[in-house]
MDTraj code that builds the backbone (N, CA, C; nanometers):
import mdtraj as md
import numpy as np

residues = "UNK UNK UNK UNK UNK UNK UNK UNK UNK UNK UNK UNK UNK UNK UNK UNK UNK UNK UNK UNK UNK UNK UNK UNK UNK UNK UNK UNK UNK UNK UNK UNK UNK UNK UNK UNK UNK UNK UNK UNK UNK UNK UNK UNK UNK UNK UNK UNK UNK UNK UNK UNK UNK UNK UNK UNK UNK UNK UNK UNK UNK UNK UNK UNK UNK UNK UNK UNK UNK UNK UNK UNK UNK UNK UNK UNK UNK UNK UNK UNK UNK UNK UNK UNK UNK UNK UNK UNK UNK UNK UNK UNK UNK UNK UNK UNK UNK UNK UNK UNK UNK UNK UNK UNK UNK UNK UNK UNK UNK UNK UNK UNK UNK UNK UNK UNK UNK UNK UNK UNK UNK UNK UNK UNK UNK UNK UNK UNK UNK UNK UNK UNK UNK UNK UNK UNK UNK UNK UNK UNK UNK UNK UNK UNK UNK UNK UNK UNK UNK UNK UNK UNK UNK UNK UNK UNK UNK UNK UNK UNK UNK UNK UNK UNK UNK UNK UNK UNK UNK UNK UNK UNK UNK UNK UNK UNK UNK UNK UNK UNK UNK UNK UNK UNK UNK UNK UNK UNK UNK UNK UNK UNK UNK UNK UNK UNK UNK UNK UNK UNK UNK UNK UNK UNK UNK UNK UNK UNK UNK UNK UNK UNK UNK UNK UNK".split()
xyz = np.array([
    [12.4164, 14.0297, 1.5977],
    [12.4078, 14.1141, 1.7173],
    [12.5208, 14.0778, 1.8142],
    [12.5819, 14.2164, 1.8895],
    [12.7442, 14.1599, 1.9476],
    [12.6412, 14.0804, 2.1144],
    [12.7336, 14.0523, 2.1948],
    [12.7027, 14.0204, 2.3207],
    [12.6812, 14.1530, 2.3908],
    [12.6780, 14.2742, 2.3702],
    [12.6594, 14.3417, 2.4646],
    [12.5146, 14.4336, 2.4455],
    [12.4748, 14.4262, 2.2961],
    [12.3619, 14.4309, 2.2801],
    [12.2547, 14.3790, 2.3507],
    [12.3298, 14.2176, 2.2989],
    [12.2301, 14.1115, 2.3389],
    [12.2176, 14.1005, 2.4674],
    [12.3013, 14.1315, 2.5197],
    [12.2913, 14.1557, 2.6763],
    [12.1940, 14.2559, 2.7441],
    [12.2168, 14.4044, 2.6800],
    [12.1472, 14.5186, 2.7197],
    [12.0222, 14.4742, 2.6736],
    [11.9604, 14.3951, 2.5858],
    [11.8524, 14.4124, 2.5170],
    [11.7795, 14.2584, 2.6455],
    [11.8431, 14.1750, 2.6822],
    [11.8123, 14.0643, 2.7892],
    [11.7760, 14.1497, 2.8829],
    [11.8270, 14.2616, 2.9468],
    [11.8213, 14.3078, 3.0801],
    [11.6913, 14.4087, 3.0760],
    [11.6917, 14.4424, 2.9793],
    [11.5695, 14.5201, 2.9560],
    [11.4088, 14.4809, 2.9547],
    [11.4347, 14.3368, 2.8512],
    [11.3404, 14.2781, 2.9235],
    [11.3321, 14.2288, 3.0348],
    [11.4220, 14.1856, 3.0875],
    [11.4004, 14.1035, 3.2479],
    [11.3480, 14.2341, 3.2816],
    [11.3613, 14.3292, 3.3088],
    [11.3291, 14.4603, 3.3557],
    [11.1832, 14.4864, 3.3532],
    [11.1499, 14.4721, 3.2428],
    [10.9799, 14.4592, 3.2537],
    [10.8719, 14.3577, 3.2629],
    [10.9670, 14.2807, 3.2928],
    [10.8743, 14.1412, 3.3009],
    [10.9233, 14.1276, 3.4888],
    [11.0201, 14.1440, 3.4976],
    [10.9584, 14.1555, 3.6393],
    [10.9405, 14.2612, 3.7459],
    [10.9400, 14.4115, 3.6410],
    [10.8830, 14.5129, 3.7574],
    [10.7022, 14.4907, 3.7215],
    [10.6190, 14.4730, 3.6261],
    [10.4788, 14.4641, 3.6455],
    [10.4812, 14.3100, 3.7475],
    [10.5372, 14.2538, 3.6942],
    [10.5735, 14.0733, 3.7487],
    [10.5209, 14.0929, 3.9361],
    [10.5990, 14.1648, 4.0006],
    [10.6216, 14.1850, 4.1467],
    [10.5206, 14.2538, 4.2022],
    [10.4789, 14.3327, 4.1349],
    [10.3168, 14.4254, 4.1569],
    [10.2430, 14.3983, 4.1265],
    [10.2144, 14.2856, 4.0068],
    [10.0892, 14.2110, 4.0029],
    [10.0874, 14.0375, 4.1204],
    [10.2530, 13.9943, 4.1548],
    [10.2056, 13.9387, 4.2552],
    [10.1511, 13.9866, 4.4237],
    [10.2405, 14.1019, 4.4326],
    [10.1715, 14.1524, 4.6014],
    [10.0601, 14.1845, 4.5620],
    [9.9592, 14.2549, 4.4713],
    [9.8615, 14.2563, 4.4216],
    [9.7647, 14.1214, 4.4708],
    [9.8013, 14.0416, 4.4109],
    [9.7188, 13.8984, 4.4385],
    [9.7172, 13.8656, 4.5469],
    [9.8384, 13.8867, 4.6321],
    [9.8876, 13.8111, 4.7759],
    [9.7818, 13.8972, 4.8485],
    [9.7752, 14.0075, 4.8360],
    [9.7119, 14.1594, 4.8797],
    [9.5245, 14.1027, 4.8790],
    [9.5082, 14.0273, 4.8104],
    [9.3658, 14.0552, 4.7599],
    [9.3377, 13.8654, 4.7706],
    [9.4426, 13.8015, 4.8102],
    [9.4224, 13.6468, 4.8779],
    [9.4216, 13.6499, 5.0324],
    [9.5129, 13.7859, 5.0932],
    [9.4437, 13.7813, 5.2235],
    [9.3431, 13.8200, 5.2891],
    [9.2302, 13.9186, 5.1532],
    [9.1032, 13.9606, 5.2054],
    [8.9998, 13.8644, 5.1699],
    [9.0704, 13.7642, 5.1677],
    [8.9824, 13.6193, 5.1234],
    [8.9111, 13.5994, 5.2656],
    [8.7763, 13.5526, 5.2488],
    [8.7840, 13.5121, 5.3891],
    [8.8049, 13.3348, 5.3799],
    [8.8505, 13.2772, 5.5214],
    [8.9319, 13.1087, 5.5515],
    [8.7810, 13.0751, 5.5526],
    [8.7042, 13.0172, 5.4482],
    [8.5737, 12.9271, 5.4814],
    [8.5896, 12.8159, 5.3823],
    [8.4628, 12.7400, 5.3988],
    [8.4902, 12.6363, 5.3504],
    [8.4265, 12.6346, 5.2008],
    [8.3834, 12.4998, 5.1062],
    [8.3237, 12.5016, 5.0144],
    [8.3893, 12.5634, 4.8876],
    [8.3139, 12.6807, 4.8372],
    [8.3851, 12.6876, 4.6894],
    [8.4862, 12.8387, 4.7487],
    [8.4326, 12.9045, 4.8416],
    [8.5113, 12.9962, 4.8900],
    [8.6536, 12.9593, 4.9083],
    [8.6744, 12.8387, 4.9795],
    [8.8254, 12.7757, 5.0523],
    [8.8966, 12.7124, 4.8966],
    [8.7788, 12.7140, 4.7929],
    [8.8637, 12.6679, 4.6803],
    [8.8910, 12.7917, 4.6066],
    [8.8684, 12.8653, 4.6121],
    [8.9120, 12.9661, 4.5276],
    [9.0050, 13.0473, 4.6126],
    [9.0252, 13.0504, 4.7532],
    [9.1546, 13.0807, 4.8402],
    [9.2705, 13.0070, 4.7920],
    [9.2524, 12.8736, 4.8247],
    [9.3354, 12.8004, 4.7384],
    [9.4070, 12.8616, 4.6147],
    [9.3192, 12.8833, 4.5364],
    [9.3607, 12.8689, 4.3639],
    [9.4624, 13.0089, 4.3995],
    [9.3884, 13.0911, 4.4329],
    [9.4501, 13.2708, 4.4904],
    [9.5954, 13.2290, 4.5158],
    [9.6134, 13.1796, 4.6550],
    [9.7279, 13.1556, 4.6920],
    [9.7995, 13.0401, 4.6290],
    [9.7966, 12.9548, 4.5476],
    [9.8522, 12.9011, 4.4688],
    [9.9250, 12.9781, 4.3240],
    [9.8432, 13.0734, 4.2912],
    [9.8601, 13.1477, 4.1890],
    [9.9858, 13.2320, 4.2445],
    [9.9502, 13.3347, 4.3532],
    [10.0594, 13.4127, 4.3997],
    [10.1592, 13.3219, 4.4568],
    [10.2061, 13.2113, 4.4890],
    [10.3477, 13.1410, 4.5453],
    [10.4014, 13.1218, 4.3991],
    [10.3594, 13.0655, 4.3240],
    [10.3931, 13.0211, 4.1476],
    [10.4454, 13.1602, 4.1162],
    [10.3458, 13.2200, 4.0910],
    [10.4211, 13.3559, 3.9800],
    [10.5045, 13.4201, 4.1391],
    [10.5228, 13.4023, 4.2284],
    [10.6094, 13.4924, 4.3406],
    [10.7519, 13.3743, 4.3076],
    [10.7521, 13.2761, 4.3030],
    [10.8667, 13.1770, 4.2901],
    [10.9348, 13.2358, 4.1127],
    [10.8137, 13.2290, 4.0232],
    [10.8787, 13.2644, 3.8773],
    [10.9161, 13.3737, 3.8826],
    [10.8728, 13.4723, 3.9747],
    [10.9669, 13.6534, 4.0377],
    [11.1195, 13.6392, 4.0347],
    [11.0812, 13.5108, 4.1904],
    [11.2369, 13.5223, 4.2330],
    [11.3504, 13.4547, 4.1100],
    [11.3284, 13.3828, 4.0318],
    [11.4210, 13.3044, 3.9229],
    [11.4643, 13.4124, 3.8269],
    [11.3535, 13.4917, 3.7662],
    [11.4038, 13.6195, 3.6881],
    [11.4322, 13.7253, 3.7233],
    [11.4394, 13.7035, 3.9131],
    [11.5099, 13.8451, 3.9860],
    [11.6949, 13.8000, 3.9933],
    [11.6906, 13.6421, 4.0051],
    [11.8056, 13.6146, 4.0298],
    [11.8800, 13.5755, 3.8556],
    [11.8167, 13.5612, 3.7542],
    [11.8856, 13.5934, 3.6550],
    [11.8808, 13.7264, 3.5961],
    [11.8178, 13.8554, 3.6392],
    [11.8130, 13.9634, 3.6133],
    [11.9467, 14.0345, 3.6542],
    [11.9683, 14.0011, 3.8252],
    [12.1290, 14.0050, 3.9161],
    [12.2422, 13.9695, 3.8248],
    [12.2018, 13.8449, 3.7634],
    [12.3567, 13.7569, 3.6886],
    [12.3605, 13.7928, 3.5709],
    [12.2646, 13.8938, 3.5091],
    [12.2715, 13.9408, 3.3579],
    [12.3469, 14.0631, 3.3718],
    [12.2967, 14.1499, 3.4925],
    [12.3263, 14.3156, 3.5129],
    [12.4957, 14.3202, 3.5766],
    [12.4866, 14.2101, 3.6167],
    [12.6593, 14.2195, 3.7253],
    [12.6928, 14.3283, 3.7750],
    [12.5408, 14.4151, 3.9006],
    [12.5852, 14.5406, 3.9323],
    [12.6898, 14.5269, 4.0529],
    [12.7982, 14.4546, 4.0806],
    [12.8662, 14.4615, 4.1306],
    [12.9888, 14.4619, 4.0695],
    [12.9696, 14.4654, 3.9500],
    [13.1281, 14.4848, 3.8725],
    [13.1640, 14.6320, 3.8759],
    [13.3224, 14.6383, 3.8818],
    [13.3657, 14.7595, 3.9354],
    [13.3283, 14.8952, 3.8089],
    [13.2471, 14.9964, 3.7951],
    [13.2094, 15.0838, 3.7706],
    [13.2903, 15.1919, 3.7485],
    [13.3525, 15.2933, 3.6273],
    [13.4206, 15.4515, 3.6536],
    [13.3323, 15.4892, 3.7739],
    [13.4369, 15.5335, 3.8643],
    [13.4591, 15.6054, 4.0028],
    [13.3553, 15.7356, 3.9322],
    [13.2751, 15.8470, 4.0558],
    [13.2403, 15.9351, 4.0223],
    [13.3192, 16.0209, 4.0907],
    [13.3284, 16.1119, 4.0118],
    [13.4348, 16.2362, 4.0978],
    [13.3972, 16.3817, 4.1188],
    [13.4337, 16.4707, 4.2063],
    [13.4193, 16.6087, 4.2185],
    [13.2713, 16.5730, 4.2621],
    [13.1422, 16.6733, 4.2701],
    [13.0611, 16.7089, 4.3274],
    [12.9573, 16.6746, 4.1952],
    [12.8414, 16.5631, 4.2468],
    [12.7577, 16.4952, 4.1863],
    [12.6043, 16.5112, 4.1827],
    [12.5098, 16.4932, 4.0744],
    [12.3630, 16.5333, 4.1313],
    [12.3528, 16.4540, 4.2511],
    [12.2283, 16.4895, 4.2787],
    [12.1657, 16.4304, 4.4061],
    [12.1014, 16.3409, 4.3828],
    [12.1081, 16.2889, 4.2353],
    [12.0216, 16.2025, 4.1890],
    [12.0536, 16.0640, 4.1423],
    [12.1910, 16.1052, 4.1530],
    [12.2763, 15.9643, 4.1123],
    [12.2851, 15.8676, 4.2199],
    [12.3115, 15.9530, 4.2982],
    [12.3587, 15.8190, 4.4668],
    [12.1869, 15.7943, 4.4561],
    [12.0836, 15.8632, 4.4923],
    [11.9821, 15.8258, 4.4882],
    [11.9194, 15.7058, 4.4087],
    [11.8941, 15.7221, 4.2870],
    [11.9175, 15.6514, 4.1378],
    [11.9666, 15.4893, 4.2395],
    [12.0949, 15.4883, 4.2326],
    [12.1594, 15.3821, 4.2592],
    [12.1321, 15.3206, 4.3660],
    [12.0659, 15.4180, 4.5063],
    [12.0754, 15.3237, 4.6038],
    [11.8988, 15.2642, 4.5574],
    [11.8394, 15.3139, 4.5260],
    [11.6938, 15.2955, 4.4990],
    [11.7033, 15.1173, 4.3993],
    [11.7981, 15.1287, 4.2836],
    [11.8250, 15.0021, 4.2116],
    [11.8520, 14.9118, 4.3105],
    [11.9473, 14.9545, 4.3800],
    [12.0198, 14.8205, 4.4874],
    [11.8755, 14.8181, 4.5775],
    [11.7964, 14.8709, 4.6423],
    [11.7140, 14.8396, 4.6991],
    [11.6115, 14.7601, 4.6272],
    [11.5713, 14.8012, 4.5028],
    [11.4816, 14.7317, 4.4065],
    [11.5274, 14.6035, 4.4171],
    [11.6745, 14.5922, 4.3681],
    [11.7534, 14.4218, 4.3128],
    [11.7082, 14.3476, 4.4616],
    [11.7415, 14.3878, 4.5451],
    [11.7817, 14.3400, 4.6670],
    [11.6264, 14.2903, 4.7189],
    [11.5088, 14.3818, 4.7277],
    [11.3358, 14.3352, 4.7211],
    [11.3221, 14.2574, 4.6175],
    [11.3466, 14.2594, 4.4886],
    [11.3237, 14.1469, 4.4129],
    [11.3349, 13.9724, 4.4424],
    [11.4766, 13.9534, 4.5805],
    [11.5053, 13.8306, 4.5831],
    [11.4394, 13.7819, 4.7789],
    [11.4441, 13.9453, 4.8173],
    [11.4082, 13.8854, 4.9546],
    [11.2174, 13.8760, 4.9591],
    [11.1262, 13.9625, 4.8485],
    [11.0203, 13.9084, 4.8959],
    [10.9724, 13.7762, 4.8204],
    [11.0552, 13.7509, 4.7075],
    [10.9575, 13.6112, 4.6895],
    [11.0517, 13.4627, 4.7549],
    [11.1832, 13.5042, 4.8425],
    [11.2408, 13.4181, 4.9041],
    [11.1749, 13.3647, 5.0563],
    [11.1137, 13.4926, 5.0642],
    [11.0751, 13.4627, 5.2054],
    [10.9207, 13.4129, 5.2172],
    [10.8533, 13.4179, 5.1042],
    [10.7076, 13.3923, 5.0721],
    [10.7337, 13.1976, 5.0534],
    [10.8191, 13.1244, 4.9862],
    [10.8265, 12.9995, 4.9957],
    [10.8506, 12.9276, 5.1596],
    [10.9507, 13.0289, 5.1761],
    [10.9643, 12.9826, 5.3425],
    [10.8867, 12.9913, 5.4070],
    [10.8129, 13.1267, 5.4288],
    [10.6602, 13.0956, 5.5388],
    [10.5678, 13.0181, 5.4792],
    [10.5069, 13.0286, 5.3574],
    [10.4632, 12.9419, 5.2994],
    [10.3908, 12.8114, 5.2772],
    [10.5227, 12.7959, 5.2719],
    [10.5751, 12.6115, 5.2322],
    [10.6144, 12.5114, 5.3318],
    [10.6225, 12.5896, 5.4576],
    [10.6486, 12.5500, 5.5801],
    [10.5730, 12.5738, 5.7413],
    [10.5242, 12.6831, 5.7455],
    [10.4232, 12.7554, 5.8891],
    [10.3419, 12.6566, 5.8443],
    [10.2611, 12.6404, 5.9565],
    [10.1141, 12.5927, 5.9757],
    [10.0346, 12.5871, 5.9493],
    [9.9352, 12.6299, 5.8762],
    [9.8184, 12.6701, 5.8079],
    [9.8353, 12.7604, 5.7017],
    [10.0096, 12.7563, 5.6418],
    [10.0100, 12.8555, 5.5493],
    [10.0493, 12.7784, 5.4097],
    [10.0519, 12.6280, 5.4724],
    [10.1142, 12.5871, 5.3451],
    [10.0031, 12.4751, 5.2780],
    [9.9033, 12.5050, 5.2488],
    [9.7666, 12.4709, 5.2163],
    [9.7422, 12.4760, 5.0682],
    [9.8097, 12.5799, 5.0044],
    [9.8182, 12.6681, 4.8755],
    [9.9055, 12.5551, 4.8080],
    [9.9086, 12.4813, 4.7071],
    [10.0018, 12.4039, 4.6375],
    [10.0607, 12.5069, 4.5330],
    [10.2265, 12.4529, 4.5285],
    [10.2929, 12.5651, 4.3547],
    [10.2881, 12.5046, 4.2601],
    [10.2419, 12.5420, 4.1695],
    [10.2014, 12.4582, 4.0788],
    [10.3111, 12.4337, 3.9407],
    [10.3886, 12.3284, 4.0019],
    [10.4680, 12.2934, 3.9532],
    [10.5629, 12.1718, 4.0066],
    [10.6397, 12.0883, 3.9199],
    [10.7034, 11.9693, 4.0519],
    [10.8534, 12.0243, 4.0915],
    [10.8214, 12.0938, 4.1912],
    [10.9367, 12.1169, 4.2790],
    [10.9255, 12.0942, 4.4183],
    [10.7845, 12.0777, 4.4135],
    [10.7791, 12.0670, 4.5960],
    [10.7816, 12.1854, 4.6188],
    [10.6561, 12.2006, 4.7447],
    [10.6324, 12.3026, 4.8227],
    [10.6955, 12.3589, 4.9336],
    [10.8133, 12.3156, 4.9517],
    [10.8950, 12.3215, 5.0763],
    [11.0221, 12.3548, 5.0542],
    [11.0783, 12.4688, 5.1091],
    [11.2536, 12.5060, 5.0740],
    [11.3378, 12.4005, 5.1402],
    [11.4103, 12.3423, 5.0843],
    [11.4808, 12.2307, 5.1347],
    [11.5927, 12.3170, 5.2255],
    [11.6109, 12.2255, 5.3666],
    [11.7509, 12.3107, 5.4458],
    [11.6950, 12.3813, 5.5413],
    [11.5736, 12.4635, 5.5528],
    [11.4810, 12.5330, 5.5996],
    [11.4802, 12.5105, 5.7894],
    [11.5152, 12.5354, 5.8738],
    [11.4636, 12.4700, 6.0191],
    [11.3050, 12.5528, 6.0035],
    [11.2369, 12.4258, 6.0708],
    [11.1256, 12.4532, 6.0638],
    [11.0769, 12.5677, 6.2057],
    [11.1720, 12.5598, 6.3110],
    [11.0985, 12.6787, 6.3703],
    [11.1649, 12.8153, 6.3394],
    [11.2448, 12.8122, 6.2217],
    [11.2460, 12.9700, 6.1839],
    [11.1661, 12.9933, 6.0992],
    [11.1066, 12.8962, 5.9891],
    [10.9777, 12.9273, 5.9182],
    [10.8752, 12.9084, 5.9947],
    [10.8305, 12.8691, 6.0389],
    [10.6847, 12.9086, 6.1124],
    [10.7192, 13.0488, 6.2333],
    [10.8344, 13.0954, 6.2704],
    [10.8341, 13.2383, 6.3324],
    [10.7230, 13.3169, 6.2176],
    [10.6799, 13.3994, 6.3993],
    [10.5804, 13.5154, 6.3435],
    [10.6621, 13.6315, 6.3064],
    [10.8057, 13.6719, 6.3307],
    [10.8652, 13.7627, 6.2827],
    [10.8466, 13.7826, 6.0923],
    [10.9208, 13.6281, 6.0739],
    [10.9595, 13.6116, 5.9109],
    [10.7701, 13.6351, 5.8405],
    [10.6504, 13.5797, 5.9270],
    [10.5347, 13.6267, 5.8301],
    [10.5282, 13.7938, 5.8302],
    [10.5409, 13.8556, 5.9657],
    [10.5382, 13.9979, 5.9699],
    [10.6520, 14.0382, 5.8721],
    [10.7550, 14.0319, 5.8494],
    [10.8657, 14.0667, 5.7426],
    [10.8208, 14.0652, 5.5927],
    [10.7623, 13.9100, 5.5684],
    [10.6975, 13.9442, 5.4146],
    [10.6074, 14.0219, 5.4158],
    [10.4689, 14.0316, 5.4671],
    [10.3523, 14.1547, 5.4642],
    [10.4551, 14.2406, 5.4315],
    [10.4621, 14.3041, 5.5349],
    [10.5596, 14.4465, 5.5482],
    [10.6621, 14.4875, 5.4262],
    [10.6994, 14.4058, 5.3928],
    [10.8279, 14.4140, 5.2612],
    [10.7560, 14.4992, 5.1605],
    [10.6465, 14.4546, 5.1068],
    [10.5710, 14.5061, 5.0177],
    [10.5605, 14.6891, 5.0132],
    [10.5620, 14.7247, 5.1436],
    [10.5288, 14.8826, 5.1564],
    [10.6366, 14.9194, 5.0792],
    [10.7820, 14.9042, 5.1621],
    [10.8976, 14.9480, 5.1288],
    [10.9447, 14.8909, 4.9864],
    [10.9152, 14.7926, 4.9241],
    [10.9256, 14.7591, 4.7593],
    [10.8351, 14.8878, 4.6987],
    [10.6976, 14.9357, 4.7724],
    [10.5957, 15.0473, 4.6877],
    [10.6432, 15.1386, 4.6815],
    [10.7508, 15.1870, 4.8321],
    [10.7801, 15.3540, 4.8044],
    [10.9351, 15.3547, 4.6779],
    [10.9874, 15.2428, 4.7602],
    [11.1484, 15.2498, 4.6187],
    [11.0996, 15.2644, 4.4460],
    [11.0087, 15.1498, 4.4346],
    [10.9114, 15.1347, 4.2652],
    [10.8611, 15.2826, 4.2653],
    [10.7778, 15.3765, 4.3467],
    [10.7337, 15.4634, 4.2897],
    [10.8794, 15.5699, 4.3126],
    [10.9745, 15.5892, 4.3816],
    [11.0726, 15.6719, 4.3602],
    [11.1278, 15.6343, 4.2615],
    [11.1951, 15.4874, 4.2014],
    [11.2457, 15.4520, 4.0804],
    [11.1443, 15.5329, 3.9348],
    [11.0238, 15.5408, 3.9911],
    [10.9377, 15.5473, 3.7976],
    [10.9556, 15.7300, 3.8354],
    [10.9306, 15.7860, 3.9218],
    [10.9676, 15.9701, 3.9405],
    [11.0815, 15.9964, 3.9529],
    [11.2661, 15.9196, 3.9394],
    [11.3870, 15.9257, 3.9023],
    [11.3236, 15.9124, 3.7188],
    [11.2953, 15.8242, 3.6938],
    [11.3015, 15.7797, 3.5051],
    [11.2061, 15.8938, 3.4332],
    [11.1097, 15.9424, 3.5257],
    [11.0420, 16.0969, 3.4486],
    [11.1082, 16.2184, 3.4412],
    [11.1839, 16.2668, 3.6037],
    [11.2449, 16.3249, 3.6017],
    [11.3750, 16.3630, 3.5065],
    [11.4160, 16.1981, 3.4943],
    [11.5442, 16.1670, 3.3789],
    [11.4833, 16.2295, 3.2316],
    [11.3715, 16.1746, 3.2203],
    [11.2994, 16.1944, 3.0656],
    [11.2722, 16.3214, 3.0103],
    [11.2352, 16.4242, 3.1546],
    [11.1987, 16.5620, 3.1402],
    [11.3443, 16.6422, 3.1286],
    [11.4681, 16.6347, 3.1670],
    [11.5807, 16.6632, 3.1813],
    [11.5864, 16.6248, 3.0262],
    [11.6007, 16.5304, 2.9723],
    [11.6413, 16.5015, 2.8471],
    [11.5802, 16.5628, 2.6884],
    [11.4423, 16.5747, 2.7505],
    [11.3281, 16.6660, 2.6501],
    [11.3758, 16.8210, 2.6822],
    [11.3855, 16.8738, 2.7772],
    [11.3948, 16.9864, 2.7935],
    [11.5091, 17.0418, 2.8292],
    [11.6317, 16.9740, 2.7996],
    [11.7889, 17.0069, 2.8104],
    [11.7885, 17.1059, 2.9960],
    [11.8915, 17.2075, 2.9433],
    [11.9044, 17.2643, 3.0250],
    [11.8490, 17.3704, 3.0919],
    [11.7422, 17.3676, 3.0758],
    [11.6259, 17.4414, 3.1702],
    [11.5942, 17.3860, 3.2532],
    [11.5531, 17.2519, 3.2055],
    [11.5128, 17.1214, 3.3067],
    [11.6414, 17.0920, 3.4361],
    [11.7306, 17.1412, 3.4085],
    [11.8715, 17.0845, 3.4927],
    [11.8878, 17.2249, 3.5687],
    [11.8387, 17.3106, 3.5300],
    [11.8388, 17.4553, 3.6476],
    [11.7336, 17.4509, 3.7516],
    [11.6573, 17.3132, 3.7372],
    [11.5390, 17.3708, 3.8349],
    [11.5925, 17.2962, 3.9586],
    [11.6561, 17.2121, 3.9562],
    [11.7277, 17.1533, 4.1055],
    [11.8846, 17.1337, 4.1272],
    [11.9885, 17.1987, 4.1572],
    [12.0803, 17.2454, 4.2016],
    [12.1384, 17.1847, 4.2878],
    [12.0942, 17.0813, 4.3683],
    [12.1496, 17.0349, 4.5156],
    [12.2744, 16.9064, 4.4552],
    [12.3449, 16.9428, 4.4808],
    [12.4768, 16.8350, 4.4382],
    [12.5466, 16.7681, 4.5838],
    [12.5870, 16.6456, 4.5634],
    [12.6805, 16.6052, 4.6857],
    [12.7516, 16.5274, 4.6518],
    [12.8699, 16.5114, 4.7417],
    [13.0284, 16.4410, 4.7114],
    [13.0105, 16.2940, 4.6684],
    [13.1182, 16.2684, 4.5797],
    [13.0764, 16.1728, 4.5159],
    [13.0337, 16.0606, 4.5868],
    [13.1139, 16.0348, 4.7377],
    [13.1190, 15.9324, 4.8312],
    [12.9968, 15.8921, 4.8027],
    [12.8972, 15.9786, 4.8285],
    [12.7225, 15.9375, 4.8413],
    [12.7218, 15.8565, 4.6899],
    [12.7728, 15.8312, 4.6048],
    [12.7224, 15.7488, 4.4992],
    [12.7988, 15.6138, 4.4955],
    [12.9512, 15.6175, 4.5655],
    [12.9880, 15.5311, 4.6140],
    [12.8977, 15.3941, 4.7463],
    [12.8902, 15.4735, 4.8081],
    [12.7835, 15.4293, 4.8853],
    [12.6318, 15.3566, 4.9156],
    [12.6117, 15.4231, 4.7794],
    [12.4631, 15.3800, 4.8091],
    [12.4343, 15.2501, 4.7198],
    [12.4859, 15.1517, 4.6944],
    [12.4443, 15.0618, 4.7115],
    [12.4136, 14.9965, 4.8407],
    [12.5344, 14.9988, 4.9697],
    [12.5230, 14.9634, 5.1014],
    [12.3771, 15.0079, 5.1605],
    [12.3906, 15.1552, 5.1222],
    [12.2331, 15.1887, 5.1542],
    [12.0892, 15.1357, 5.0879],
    [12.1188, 15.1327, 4.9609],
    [12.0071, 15.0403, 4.9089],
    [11.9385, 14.9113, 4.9570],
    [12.0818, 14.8640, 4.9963],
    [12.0493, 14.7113, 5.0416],
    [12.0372, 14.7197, 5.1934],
    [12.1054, 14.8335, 5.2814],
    [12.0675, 14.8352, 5.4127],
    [11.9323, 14.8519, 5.4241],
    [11.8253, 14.9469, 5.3189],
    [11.7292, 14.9123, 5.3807],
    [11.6114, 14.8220, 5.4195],
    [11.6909, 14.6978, 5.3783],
    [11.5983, 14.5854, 5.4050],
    [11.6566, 14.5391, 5.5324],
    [11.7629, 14.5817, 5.5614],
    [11.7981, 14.5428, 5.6810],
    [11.7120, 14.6345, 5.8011],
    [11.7108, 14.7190, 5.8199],
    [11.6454, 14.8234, 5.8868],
    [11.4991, 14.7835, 5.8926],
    [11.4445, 14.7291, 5.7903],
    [11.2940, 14.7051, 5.7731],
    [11.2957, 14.5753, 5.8353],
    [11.3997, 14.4917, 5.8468],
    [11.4094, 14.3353, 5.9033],
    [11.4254, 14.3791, 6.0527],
    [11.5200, 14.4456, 6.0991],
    [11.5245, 14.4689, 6.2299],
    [11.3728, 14.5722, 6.3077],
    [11.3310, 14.6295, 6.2487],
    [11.1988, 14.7094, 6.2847],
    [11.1101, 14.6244, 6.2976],
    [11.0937, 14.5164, 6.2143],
    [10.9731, 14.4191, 6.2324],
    [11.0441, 14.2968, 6.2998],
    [11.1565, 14.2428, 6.3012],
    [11.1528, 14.1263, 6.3975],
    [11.1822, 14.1854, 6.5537],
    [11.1033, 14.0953, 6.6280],
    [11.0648, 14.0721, 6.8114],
    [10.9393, 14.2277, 6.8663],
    [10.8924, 14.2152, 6.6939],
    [10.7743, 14.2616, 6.7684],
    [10.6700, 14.1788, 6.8001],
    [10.6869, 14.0554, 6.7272],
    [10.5772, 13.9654, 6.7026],
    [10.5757, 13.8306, 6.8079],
])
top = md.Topology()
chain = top.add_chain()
for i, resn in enumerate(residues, 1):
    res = top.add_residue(resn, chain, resSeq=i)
    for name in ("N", "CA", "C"):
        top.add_atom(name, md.element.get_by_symbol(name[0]), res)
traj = md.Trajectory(xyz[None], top)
């Protein structure tokens, strides 16, 4: 098998091991904060909850950041030219937003974590230590950075469900040739496909600035 197989065929799995990967951890995180904080076997099974989601949210971020170094979507790409679907810049900025949620929500889940006050209770189960080394401790215990992870999750739900209705849409176009490609018409300059990575990844910026100094 050449290297580029083996490559495409690496990325593919990283691909599905960590898009269920990321939705079955906010899932858990989701369903460890309707835990209620008591004591006894309740506070142990909070525990186990949030131990479970920092572990598999840490094993996220390692196969989000070798998923990045397998795909090298920053290597320079054929230019698109003349007048483009509407689906391509889309397509692309939606990936760069995906890549880009892949590394900021389980980066920022060790930091509040492993460091705030009453959040770092949950052990990872593993020997690395529970604590991001380098970290100042009063930017991890800010209430901005806990409001930022919650929140991340929405905007990872709407990109994941626009990414899987781009790959149907793609699938129905491909089953049904060109009938399927007459039913939407809207084209724009290529710039917009140039672009939208910036946009992909701006919108975590936008979602960072909306939620920090409200808190």
């Amino acid at each position: 098998m050449d290297k580029r197989k083996l490559r495409h065929r690496l990325e593919r799995t990283l691909h599905w091991v960590i898009a269920p990967g990321l939705v079955l951890v906010i899932g858990i995180g989701l369903y460890g904060d309707a835990l209620p904080y008591a004591a006894g076997r309740d506070a142990a099974w909070t525990v186990t909850v949030y131990g479970l989601h920092k572990t598999a949210g840490l094993a996220m971020l390692y196969l989000a950041v070798g998923f990045a170094l397998s795909m090298r979507p920053w290597r320079r790409r054929a230019a698109a030219t003349g007048r483009i679907s509407w689906a391509m810049p889309l397509g692309r900025a939606v990936f760069w937003g995906l890549l880009v949620g892949a590394l900021v929500i389980p980066l920022t889940g060790p930091i509040l974590h492993g460091m705030g006050p009453g959040w770092g209770y949950a052990p990872i189960w593993w020997p690395f230590g529970d604590r991001v080394p380098g970290v100042p401790e009063r930017f991890a215990t800010d209430p901005n950075l806990r409001a930022l992870h919650i929140a991340s999750w929405w905007l990872f739900a709407g990109l994941a469900i626009t990414h899987v209705a781009l790959a149907c849409r793609r699938w129905l176009i491909q089953s049904q040739g060109a009938t399927a490609r007459r039913t939407i018409r809207w084209r724009m300059p290529a710039i917009a496909y140039r672009i939208a990575p910036v946009i992909g990844a701006g919108l975590w910026v936008v979602l960072a600035a909306l939620v920090w100094g409200k808190n």
